[in-house]
C-alpha positions as CSV (number, residue, x, y, z in Angstrom):
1,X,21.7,-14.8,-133.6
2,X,21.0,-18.4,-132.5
3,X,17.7,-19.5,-130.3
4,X,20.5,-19.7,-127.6
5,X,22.1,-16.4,-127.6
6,X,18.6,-14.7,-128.8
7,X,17.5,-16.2,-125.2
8,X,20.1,-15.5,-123.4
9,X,19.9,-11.9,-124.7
10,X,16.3,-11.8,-123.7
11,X,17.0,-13.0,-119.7
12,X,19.8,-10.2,-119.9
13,X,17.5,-7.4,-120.7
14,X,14.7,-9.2,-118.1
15,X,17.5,-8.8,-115.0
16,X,18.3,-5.5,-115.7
17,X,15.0,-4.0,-115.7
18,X,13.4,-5.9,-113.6
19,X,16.1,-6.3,-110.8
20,X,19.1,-3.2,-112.0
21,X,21.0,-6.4,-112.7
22,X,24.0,-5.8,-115.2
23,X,24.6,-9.2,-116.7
24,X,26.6,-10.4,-119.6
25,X,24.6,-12.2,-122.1
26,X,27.4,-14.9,-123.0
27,X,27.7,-15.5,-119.0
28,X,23.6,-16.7,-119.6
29,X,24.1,-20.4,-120.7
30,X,20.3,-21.8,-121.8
31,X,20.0,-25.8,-121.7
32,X,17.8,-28.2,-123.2
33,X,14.5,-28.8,-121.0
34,X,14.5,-32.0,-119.3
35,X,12.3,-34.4,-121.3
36,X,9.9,-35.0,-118.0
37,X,9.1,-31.2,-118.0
38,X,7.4,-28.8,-120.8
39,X,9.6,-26.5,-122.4
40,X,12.0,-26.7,-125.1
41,X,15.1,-24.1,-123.4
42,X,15.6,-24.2,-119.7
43,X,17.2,-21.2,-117.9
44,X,18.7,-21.2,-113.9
45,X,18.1,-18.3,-112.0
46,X,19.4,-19.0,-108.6
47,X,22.4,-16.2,-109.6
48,X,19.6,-13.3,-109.3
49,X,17.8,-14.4,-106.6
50,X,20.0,-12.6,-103.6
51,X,19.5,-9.4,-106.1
52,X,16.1,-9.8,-106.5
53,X,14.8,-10.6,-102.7
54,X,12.9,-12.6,-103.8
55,X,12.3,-16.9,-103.2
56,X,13.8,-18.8,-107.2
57,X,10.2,-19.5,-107.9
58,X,9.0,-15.8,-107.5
59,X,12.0,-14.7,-110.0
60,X,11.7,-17.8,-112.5
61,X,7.8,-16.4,-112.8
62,X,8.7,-13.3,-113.2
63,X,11.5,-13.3,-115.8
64,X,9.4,-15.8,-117.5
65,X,6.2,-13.2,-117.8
66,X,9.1,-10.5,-119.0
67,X,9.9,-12.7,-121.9
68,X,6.4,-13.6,-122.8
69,X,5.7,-9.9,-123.1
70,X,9.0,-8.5,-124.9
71,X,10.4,-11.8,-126.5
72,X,8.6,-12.7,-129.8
73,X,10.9,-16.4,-129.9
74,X,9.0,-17.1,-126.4
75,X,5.3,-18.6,-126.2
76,X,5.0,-19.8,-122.8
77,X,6.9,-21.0,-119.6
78,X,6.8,-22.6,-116.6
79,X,8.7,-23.2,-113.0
80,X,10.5,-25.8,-111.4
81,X,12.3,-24.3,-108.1
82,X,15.1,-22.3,-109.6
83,X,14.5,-23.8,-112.9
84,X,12.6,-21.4,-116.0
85,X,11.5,-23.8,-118.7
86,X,10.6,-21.9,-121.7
87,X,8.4,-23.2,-125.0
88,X,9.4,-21.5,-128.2
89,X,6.6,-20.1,-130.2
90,X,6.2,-22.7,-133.1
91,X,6.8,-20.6,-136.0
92,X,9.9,-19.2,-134.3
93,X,11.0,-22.4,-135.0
94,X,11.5,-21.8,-138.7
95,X,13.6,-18.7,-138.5
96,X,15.9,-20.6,-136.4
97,X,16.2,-23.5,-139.2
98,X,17.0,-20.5,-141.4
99,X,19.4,-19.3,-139.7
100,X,21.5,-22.9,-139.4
101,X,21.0,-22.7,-143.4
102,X,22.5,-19.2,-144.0
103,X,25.3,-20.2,-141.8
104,X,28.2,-20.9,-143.6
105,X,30.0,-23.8,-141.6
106,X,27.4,-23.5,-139.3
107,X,29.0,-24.4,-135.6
108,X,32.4,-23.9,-136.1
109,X,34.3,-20.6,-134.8
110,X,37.4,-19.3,-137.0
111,X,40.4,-18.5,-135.3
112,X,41.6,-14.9,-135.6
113,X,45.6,-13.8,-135.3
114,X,44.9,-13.2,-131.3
115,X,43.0,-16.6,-130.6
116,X,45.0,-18.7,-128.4
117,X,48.0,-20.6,-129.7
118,X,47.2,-24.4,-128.9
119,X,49.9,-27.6,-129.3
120,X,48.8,-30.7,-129.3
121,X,51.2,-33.6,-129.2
122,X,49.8,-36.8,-130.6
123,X,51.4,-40.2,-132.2
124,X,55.1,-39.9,-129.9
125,X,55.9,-43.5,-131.9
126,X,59.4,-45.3,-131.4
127,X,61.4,-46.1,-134.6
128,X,62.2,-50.2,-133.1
129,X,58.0,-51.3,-134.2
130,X,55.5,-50.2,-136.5
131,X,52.4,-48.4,-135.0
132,X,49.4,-50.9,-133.3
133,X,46.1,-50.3,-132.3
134,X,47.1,-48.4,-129.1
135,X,48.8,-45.7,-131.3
136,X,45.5,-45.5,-133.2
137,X,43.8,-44.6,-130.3
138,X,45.9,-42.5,-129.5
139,X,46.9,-40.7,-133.0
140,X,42.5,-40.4,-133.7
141,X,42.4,-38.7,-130.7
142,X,45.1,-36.0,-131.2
143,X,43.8,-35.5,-134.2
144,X,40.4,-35.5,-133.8
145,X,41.2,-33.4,-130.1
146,X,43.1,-31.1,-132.8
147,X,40.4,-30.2,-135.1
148,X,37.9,-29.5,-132.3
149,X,39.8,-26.7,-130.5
150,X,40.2,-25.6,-134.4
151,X,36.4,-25.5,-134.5
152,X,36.4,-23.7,-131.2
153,X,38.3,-20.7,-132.5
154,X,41.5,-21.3,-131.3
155,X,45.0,-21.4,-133.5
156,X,46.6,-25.4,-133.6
157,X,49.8,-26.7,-134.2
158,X,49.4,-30.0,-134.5
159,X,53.2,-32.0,-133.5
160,X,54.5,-35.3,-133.1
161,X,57.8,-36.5,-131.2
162,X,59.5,-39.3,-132.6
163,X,61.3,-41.8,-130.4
164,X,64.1,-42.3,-132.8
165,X,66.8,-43.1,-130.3
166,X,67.7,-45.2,-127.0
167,X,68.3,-48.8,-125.7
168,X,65.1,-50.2,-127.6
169,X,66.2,-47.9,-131.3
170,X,69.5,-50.3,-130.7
171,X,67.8,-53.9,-129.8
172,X,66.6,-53.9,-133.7
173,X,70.0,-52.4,-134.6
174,X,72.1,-54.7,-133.2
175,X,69.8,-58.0,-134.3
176,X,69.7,-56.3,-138.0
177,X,73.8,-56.5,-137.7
178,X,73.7,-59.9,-136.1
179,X,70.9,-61.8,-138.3
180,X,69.6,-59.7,-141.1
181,X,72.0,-60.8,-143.8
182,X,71.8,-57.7,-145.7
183,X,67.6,-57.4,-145.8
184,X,66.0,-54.5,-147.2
185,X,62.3,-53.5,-147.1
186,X,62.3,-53.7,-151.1
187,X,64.0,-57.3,-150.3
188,X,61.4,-58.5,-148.1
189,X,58.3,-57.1,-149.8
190,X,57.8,-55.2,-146.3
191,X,57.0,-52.0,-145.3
192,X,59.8,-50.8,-143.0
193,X,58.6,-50.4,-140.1
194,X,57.0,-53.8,-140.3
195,X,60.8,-55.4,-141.1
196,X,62.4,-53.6,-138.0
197,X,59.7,-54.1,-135.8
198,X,60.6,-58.3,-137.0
199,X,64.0,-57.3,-135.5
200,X,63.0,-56.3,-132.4
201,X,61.3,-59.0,-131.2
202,X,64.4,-60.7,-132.7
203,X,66.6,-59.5,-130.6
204,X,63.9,-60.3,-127.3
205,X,63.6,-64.0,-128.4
206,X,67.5,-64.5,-128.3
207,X,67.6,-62.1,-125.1
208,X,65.6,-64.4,-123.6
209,X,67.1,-67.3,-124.1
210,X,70.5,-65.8,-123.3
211,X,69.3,-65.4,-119.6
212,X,67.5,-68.6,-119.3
213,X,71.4,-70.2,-120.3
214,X,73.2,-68.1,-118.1
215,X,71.0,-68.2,-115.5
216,X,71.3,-72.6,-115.5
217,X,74.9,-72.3,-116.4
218,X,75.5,-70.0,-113.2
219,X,72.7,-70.8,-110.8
220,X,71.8,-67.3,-110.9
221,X,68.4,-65.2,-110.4
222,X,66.8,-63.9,-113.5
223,X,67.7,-60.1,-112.9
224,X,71.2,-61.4,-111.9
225,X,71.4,-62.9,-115.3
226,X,69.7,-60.2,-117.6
227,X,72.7,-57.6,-116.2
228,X,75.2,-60.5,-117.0
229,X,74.0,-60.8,-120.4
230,X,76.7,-60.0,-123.2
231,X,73.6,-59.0,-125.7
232,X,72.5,-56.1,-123.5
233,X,75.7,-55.3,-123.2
234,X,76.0,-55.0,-127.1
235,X,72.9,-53.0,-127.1
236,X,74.6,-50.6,-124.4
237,X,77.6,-50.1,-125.8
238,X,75.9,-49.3,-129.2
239,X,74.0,-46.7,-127.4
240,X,76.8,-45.3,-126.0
241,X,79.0,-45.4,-129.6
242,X,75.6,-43.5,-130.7
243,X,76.0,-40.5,-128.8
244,X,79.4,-40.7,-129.6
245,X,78.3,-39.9,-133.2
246,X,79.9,-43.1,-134.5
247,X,80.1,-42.8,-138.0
248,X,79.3,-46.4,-138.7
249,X,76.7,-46.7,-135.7
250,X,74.9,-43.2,-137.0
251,X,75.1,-44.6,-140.8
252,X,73.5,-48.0,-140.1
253,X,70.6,-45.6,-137.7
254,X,69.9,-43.4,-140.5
255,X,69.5,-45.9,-142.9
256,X,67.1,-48.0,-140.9
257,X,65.1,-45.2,-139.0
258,X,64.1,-44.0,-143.1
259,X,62.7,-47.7,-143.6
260,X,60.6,-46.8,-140.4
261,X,59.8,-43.3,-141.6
262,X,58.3,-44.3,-145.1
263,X,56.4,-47.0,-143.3
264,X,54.8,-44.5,-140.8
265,X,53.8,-41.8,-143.2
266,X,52.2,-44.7,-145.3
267,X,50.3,-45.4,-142.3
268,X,49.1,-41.7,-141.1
269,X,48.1,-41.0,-144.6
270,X,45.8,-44.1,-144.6
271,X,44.6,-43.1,-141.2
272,X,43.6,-39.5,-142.2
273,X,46.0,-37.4,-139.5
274,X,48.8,-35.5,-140.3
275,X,51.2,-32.8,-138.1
276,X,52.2,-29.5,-138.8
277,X,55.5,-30.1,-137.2
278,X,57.4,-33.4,-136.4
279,X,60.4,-33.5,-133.9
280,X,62.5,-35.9,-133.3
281,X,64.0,-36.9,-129.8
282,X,67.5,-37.3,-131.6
283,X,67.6,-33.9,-132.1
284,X,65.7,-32.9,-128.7
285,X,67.9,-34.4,-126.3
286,X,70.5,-32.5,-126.2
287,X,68.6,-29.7,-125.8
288,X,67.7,-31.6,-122.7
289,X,70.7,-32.0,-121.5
290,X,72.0,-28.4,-121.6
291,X,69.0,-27.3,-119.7
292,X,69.1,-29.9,-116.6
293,X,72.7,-29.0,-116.8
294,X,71.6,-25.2,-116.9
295,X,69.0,-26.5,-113.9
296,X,72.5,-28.1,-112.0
297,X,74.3,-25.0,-111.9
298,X,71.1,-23.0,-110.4
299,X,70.4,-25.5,-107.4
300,X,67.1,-26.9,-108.9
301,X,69.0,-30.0,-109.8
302,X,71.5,-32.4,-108.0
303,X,74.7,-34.3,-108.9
304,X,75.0,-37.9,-107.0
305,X,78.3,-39.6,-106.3
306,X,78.2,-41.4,-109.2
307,X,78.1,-38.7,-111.9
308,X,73.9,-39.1,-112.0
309,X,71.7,-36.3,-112.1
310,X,68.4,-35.9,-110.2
311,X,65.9,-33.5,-109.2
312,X,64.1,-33.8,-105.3
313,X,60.6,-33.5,-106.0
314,X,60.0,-34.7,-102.1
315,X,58.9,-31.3,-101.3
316,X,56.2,-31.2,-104.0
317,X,54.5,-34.8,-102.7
318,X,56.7,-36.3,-105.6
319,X,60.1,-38.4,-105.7
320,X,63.5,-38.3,-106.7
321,X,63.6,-38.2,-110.2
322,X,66.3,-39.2,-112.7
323,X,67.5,-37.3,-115.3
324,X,70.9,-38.3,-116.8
325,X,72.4,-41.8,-115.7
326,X,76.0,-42.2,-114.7
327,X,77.2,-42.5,-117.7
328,X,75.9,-39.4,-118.6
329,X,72.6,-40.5,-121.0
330,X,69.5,-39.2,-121.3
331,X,66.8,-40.7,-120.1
332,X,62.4,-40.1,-121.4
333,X,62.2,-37.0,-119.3
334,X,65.4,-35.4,-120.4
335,X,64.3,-35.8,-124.1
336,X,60.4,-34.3,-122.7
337,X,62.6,-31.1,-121.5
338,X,64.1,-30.5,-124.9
339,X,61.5,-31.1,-126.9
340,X,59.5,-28.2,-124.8
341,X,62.6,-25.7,-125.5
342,X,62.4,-26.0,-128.6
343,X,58.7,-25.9,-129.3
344,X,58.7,-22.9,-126.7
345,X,61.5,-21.4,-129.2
346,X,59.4,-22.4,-132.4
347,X,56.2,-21.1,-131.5
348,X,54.3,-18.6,-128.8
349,X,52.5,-21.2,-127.4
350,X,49.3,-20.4,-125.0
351,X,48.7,-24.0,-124.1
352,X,50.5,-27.3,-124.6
353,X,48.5,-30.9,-124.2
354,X,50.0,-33.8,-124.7
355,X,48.1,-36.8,-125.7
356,X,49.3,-39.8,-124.1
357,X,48.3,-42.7,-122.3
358,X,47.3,-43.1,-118.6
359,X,50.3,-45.3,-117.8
360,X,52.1,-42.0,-118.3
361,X,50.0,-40.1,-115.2
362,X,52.9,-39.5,-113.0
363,X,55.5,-38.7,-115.2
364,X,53.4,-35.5,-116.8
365,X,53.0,-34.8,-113.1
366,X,56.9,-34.5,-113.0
367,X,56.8,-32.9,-116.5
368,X,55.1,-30.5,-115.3
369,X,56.5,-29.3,-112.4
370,X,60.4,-29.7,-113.4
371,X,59.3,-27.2,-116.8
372,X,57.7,-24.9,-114.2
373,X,61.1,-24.8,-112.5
374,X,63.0,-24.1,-115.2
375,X,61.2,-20.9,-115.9
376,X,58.7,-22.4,-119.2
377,X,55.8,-20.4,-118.5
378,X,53.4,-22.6,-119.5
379,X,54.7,-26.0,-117.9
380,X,53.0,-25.0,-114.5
381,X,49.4,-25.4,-116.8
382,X,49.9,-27.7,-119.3
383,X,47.6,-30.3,-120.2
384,X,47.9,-34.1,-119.9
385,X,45.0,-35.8,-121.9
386,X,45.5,-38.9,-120.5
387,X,43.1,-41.7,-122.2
388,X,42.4,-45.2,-121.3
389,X,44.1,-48.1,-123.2
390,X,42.0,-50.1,-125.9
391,X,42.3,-53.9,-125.5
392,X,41.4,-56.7,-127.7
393,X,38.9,-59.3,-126.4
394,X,41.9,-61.8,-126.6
395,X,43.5,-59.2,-123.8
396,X,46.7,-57.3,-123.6
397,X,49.3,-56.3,-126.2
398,X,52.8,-57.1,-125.9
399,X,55.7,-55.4,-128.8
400,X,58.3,-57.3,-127.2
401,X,56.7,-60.9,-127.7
402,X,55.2,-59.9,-131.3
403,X,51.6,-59.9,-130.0
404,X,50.5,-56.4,-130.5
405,X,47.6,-55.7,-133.5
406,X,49.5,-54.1,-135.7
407,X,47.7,-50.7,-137.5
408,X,48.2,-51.5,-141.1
409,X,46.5,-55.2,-140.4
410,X,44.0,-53.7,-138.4
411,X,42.9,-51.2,-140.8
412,X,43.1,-53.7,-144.2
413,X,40.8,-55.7,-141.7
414,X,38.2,-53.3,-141.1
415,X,38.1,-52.6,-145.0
416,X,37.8,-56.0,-146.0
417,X,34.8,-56.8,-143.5
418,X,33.2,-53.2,-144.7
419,X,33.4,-54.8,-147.9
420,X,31.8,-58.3,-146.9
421,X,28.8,-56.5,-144.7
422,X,28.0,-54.1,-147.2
423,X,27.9,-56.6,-150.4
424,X,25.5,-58.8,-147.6
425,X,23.5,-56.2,-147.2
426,X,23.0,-55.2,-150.7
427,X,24.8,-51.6,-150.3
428,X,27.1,-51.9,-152.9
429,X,24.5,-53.1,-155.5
430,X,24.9,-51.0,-158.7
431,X,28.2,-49.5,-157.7
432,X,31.7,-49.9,-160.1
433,X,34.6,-51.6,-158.8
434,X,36.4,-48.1,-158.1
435,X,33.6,-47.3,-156.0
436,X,32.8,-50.4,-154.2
437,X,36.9,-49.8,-153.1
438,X,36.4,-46.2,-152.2
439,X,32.9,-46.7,-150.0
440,X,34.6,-49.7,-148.1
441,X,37.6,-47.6,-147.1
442,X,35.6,-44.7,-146.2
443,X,32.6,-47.3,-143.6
444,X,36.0,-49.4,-142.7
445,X,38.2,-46.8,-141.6
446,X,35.1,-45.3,-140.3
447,X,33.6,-47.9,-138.6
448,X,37.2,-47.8,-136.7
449,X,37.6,-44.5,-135.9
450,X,34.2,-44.1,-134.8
451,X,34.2,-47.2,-132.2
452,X,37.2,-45.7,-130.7
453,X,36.1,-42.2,-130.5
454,X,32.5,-42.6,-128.9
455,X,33.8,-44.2,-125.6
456,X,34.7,-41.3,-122.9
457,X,38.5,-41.1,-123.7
458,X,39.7,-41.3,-120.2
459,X,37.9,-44.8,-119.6
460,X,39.8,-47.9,-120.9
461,X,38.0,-49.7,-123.8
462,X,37.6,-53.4,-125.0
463,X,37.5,-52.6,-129.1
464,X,35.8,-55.6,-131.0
465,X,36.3,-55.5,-134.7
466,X,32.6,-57.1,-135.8
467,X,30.6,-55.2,-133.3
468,X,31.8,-51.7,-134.8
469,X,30.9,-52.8,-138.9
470,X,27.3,-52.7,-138.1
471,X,24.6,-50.6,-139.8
472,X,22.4,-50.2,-136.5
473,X,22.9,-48.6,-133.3
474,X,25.8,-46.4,-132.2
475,X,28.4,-47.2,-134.9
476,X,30.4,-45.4,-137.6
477,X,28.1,-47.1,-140.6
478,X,24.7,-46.7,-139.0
479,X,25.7,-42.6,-139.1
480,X,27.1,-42.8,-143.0
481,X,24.6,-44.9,-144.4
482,X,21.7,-42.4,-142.9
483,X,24.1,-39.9,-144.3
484,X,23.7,-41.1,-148.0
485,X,20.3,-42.0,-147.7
486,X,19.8,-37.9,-146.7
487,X,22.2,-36.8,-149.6
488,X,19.8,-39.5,-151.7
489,X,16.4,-37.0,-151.0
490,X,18.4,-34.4,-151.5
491,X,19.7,-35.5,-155.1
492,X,16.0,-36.6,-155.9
493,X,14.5,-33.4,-155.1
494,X,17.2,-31.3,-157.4
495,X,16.1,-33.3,-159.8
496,X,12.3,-32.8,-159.4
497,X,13.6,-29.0,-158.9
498,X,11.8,-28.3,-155.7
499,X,12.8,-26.0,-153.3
500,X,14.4,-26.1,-149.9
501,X,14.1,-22.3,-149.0
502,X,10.7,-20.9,-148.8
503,X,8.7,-22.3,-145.7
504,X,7.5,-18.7,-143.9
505,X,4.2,-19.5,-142.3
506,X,4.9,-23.2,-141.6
507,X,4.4,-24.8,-137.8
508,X,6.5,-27.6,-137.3
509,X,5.0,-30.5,-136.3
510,X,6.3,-31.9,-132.7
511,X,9.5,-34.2,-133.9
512,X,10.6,-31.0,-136.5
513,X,10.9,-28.7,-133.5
514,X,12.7,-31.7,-131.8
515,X,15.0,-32.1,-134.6
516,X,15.6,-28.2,-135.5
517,X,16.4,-27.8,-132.0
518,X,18.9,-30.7,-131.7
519,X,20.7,-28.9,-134.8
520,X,20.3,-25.7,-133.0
521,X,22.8,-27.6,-130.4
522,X,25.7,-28.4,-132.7
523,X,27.5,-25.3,-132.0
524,X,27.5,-25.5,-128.1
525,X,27.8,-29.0,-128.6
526,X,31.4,-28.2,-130.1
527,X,32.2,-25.5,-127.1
528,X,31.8,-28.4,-124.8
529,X,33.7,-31.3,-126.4
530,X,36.2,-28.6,-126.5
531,X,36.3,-27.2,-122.7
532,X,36.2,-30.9,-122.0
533,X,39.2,-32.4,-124.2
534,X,36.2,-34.7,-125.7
535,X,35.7,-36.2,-129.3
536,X,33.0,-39.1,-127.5
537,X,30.7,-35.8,-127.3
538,X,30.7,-34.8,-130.7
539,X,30.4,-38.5,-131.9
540,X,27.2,-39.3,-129.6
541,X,25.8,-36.0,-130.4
542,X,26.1,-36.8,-134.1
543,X,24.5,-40.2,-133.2
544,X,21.5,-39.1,-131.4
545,X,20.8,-36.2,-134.2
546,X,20.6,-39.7,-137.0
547,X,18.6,-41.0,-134.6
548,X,15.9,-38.1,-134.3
549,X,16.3,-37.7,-138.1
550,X,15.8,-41.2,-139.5
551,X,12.6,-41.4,-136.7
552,X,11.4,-38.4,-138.6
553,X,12.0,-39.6,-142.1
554,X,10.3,-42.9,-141.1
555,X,7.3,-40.9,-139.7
556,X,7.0,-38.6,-142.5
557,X,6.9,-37.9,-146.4
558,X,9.4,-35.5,-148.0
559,X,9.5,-35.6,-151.6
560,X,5.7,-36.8,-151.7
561,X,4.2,-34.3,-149.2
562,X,1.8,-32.2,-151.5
563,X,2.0,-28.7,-148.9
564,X,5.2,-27.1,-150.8
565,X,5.8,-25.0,-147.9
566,X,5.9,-28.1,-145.6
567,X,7.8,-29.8,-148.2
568,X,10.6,-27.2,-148.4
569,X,11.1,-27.5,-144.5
570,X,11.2,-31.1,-144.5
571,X,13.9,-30.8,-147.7
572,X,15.7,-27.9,-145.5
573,X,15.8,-30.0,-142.7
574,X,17.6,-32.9,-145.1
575,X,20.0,-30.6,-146.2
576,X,21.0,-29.5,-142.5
577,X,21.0,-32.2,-141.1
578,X,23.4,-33.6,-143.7
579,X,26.0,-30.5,-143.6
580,X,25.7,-31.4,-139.8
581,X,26.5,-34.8,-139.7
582,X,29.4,-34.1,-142.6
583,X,30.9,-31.4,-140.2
584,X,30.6,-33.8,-137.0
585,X,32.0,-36.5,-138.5
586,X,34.9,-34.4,-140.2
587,X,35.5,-33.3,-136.3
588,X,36.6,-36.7,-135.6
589,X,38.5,-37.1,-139.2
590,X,35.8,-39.7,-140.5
591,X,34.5,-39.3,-144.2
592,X,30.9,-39.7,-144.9
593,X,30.0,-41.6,-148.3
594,X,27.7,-39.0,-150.9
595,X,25.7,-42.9,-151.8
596,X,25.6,-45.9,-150.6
């Protein structure tokens, strides 16, 4: 058992004789002891006080003395109020190292056949641009968010939906017909998604200066103008001719949503996230449709005079909410409605979160409540992770004007200034070619995901390229590098062929406990990023464990220390640490380099 659960175990047993208290153990939740006070576990025990009669100080002394008496792992205690600090006997400290070391993938809980069935929707990109740094945020979060509930024992299905149809799929459509001449990605030495995004803002640069001419020629307003304008009403039609299957519209789609498709997977791969299922809101939306149609005939939706469909949300707090126009087109939430049938259909799914931005608040708030309504038993609970958005110091991105950062710039960026800082910093000195390439993608791409994964994802974040490629302080690169310089000992001391196992009647000095104990935390530490919908936990944690760690390599020998015993728990404490910090890091899909 962990220090934790062997604590927890121990206040159990003190209740129930004591006070004829039956308590769960796992309901007993021990924290780290605040730094003013002495004690390395802290335990409240306000809960037993009404049992007990007695005032929180009386029953914190008392369940203390218990453990001194029948708990080997405890030494001494004190009380604060309702507060039970507790010092773990030294040596006990060892055992609990031990334990971390004969844990395989120590922190992480596997999933059985009966663990919950998590989704989580991450990526959701449209087929009209190629990703930017928003959707970086946004796929290292799913992903990361992903692999944490992994670690927590649950089963994941990792999805993405992709926007591969609409007003915006035709804008690049119709200004690929109209001024493309025939380009190709293979023509234009572009990756596809890069060549239609080109298109897009094609099309918004002659839209623009449509209205501006009709609106002089006509003496019009602006939005006057814009619905006068015979490009949008290309784009409209073509939308239209599209649901209409038109063979020639649907050919020149499929053709140009593959360009986007190779250019996207080119891009996850480089990003480290993947899915276990992709849908696509082409084939989602009429799934949509039949079931606010299906809603119609039931009451839950209504039919306005001019052929639109909507459902009154007034009585929830909400709105009126549109969900087929006029014409009889889908709109975002019709598309959200199918995609959940079918997922529903594909898989038994316990809970669904979506990852998406915080401009999207309200709409997962009418999400929610319409799948509720039409009888998904889930909608009524599922989970909107809704971060912050990630600006540039130059401010705001725009896809329409071409001013977004695009991810495939971005990330080429980040390597190549990976490359520069490490080569000035004498990191790469000795290293081949092949691995000079290898260690800049892994601190670049590191250095990235890591900057955008410590900040508490609900808060919006100002991302700075050069102040994330440093090798101090809380960055990606300060965490690898102390990871190689670990795996370094480590190497050094297989060599010298000294052991890392046998340390029985060692006492760790004060900044070993401090470090074993930190360790000891990693699993909880998981539990709560977890509960929380939190990759910025795990990826501070991680950061204050390098801290404690490179304080207690600078403070004192390991392969010189002449006490084998000592050495072998300063060489057991490398090697955990390092497993640690690998399986952190992998938590938020960021590699960690074996030298540096």
């Amino acid at each position: 058992m962990s220090i934790d659960q062997i604590i927890a175990q121990g206040v159990a047993n003190a209740v129930k004789e004591l006070y004829g208290v039956e308590t769960q153990a796992d309901q007993i939740v021990p924290q780290t002891t605040r730094k003013e006070f002495e004690g390395n576990l802290t335990v409240v025990v306000f809960p037993w006080v009404k049992a007990a009669r007695k005032s929180p100080e009386q029953v914190g002394n008392e369940i203390g003395q218990w453990l001194v008496d029948n708990e080997p792992a405890v030494d001494r205690f004190n009380v604060v109020k309702g507060f039970l600090n507790l010092v773990i006997e030294p040596t006990f400290w060892c055992s609990v190292l031990h334990h971390i070391e004969d844990t395989k993938d120590f922190g992480i809980t596997q999933a059985t056949d009966q663990s919950p069935l998590v989704m989580v929707e991450y990526s959701s990109p449209n087929t009209n641009k190629p990703l930017h740094l928003g959707h970086v945020r946004n796929n290292l979060l799913g992903f990361s968010l992903a692999e944490i509930l992994k670690a927590c024992g649950n089963r994941v299905v990792k999805t993405n939906i992709v926007n591969d149809r609409g007003i915006h799929i035709c804008k690049s459509m119709l200004a690929w017909q109209k001024w493309g001449d025939g380009i190709t990605p293979e023509k234009a030495g572009k990756k596809g998604d890069h060549l239609i995004g080109d298109f897009y803002v094609l099309f918004d640069k002659h839209f623009k200066q449509e209205v501006k001419e009709i609106m002089e020629r006509e003496g019009i307003s602006e939005d006057d103008a814009k619905q006068k304008s015979p490009l949008m009403a290309e784009a409209r039609e073509m939308l239209r001719r599209w649901e209409e299957k038109d063979p020639e519209v649907r050919s020149l789609w499929e053709m140009m949503n593959s360009w986007v498709y190779d250019g996207f997977g080119d891009t996850y791969k480089r990003l480290g996230v993947d899915f276990d299922k992709i849908y696509y809101e082409s084939e989602t939306y009429l799934e949509g449709k039949e079931k606010v149609l299906e809603g119609l005939d039931k009451g839950i939706m209504t039919r306005d005079a001019d052929g639109s469909v909507w459902a009154d949300l007034t009585d929830a707090g909400l709105d009126r909410k549109l969900l087929l126009r006029s014409d009889g087109t889908s709109v975002y939430m019709t598309q959200d409605i199918g995609t959940a049938k079918l997922r529903f259909q594909d898989y038994p799914i316990d809970k669904m979160i979506y990852v998406v931005g915080n401009e999207q608040n309200y709409h997962f708030q009418v999400l929610s409540l319409l799948l509720d309504r039409l009888g998904f038993k889930w909608g009524k609970d599922l989970v909107h992770f809704s971060y912050g958005m990630v600006e540039l110091p130059e401010g705001k991105m725009k896809s329409r004007e071409g001013t977004v950062v695009d991810a495939d710039d971005l990330m080429e960026e980040m390597v190549n200034g990976a490359r520069e800082v490490s080569r000035e910093l004498g990191k790469l000195d000795g290293l081949t070619e092949a691995e000079t390439e290898e260690i800049s993608e892994i601190v670049g791409l590191g250095a990235l995901k890591y900057f955008l994964l410590k900040v508490d994802p609900r808060k919006n974040m100002l991302f700075n390229p050069k102040e994330s490629i440093d090798f101090n302080g809380n960055t990606g690169p300060f965490i690898q590098y102390t990871y190689a310089r670990i795996r370094s000992v480590l190497r050094k001391a297989a060599e010298m062929h000294l052991e890392t196992k046998d340390y029985p009647a060692v006492v760790p000095n004060e900044k070993e406990i401090a470090l074993i104990q930190t360790l000891a935390d990693f699993p909880a530490t998981v539990q709560e990023a977890g509960r929380t919908y939190s990759p910025a936990i795990i990826a501070n944690y991680v950061y204050e464990l390098v801290k404690q760690y490179n304080q207690f390599y600078h403070d004192y020998s390991i392969l010189k220390e002449e006490d084998a015993a000592v050495r072998s728990l300063r060489l057991a404490l490398c090697d955990a640490t390092s497993r640690v910090v690998a399986t952190g890091m992998g938590l938020l899909g960021i590699r960690v380099p074996e030298r540096m």
